[in-house]
N, C-alpha and C positions, 0 to 999 in steps of 0.2 A: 504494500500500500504506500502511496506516494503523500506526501503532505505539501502543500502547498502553500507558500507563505505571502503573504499579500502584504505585509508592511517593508517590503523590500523594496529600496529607492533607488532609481533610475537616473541617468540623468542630470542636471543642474539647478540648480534653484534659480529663482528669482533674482535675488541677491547676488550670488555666485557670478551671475550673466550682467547686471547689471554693475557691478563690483570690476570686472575685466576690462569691460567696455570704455569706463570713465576711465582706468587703468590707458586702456590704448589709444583714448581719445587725447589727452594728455601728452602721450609721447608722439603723438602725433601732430599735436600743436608745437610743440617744441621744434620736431624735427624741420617742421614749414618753419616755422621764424628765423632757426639756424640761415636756413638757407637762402630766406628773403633779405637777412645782415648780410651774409655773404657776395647774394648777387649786387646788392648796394655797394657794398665794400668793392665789389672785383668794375661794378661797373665805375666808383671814382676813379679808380686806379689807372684805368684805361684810358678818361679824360686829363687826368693828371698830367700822365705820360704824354699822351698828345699834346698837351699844353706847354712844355718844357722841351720839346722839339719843336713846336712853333718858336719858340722865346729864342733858342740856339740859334735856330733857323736865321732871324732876324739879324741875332747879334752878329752872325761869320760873313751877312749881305756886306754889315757894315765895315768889318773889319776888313774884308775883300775887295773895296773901295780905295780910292785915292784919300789921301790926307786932304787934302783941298776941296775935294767934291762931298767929305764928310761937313766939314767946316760951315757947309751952305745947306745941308740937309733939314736941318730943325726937326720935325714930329712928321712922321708916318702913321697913320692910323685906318683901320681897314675893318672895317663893320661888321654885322654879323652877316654872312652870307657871301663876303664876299674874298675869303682864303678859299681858293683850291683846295676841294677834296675836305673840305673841314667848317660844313654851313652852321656847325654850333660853337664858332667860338670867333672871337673878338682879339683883336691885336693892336696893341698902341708902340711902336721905337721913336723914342727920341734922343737927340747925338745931341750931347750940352761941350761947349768948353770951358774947360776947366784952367788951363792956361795958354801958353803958346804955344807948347810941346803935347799936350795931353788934354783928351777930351773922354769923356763918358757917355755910352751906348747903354740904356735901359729898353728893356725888352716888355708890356707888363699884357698878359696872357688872361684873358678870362674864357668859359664857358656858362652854357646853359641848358641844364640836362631837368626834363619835365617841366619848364620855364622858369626853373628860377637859375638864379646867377650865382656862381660861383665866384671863393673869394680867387685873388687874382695873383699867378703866378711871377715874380717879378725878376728876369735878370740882368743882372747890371755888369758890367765892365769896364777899365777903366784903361784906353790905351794912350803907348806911347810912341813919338816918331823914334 
């Protein structure tokens, strides 16, 4: 004769299912947040970089120049949309002298990524004949 036991539990409870779930929901917000710093983070990174090879870009125009056709230059400045290859970012050089011999090339780099503006890249040097 076989007996049959009917309080025998199956399965998972209420709780149990409900207890995991907020468990997995949880690491799973986490895991999206990780990721949405990151892609933030990798995407400054990227306009950074852009922006500091504009700046370079600028200064070696200047430095590649004659001394004399720097002298006359004053402020370059080049709006948004209008760098080749680069419609979100913005470019100011301007060639100051500083005496007879030596004059300073600043480079100053901005972008604009989801519309706002970035602070702005700045490089400077200071050459001499």
């Amino acid at each position: 004769m076989s007996v049959k036991c009917f309080n025998k539990k199956e399965g998972f409870s209420f709780i149990e299912v409900l207890v995991a779930t907020a468990i997995l929901a949880f690491l799973v917000v986490g895991v999206l947040t990780m990721t949405t710093a990151h892609i933030k983070t990798n995407s400054f990174a990227i306009h950074h970089t852009k922006a500091v090879q504009l700046a370079e870009e600028s200064v070696e125009r200047f430095l590649r120049m004659d001394f004399a056709a720097v002298q006359t230059f004053g402020t370059v400045s080049e709006a948004y949309g209008n760098i080749a290859n680069y419609p979100d970012f913005t470019r100011t050089t301007t060639s100051t002298m500083i005496d007879a011999d030596n004059y300073q090339v600043t480079s100053i780099v901005r972008w604009r990524s989801q519309g706002i503006d970035s602070s702005p890249i700045t490089l400077s040097i200071i050459r001499t004949l």
